[in-house]
C-alpha positions as CSV (number, residue, x, y, z in Angstrom):
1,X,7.7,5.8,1.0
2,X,4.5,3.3,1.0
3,X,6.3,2.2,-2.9
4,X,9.4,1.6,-1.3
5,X,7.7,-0.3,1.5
6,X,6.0,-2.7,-0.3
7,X,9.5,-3.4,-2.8
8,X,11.7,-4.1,1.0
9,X,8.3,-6.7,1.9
10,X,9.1,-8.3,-1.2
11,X,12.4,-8.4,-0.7
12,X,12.1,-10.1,2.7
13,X,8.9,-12.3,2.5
14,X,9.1,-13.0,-1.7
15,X,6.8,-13.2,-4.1
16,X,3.5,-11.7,-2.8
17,X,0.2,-13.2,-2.3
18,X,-2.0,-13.5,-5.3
19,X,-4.7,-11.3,-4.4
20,X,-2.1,-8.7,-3.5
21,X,-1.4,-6.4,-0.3
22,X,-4.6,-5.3,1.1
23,X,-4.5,-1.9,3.7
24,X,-7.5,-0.3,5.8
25,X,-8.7,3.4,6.1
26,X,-10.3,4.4,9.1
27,X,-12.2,7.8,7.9
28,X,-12.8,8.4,11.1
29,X,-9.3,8.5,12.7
30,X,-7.7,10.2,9.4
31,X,-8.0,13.7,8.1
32,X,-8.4,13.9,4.1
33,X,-6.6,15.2,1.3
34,X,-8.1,17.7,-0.7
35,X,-7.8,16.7,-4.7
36,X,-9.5,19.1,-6.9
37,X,-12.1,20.4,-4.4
38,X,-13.1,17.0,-3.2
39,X,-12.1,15.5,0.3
40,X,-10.4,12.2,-0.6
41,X,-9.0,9.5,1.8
42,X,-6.2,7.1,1.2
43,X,-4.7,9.9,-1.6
44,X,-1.1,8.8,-1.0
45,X,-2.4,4.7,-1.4
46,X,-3.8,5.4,-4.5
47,X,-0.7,7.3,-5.7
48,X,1.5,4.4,-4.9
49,X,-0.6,2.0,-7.2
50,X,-3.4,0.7,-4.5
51,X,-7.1,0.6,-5.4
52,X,-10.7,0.8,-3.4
53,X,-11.7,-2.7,-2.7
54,X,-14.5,-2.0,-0.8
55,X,-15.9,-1.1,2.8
56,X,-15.7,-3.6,6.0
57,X,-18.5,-4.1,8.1
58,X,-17.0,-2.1,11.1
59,X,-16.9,1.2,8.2
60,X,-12.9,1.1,7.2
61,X,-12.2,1.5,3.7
62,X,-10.0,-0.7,2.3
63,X,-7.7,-0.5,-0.6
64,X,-6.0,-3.2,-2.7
65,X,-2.6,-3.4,-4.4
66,X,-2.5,-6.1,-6.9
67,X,1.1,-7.9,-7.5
68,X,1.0,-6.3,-11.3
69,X,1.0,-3.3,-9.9
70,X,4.2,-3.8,-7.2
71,X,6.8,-2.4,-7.9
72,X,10.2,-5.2,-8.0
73,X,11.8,-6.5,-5.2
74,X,14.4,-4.0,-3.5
75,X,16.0,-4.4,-0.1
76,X,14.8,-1.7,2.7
77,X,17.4,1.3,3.1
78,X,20.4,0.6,5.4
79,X,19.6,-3.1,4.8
80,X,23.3,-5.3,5.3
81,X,23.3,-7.4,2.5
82,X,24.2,-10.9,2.5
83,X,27.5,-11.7,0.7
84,X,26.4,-15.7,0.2
């Protein structure tokens, strides 16, 4: 779903930005994923191609999605397409 997301945003908006998408983790709002034994935030980000950029100074973790790693432009489901 987050994949498909970020192909309808390009869609819409273009190309992206050249730092990428960046998203934000609050560890303290979320419940983790276990992955081999180890509690692990933001599983299904990293899964769909997004990073860890680092922490903010409030304590959210954010992740990164570069535009090499997007996946092509693709309108969102039950989009009307134009026809000109």
């Amino acid at each position: 779903m987050i994949t498909q997301a970020v192909a309808a945003t390009r869609s819409y908006f273009g190309d992206p930005p050249p730092l990428g998408m960046v998203t934000f983790i609050d560890r303290r709002k979320v419940k983790p994923t276990m992955v081999r034994g180890k509690e692990t935030w933001g599983y299904t980000w990293i899964k769909a191609g997004f990073e860890y950029a680092g922490e903010t100074k409030g304590g959210l973790m954010a992740l990164r999605l570069r535009p090499e790693h997007m996946p092509p432009p693709d309108a969102a489901y039950g989009t009307q397409l134009q026809m000109f």
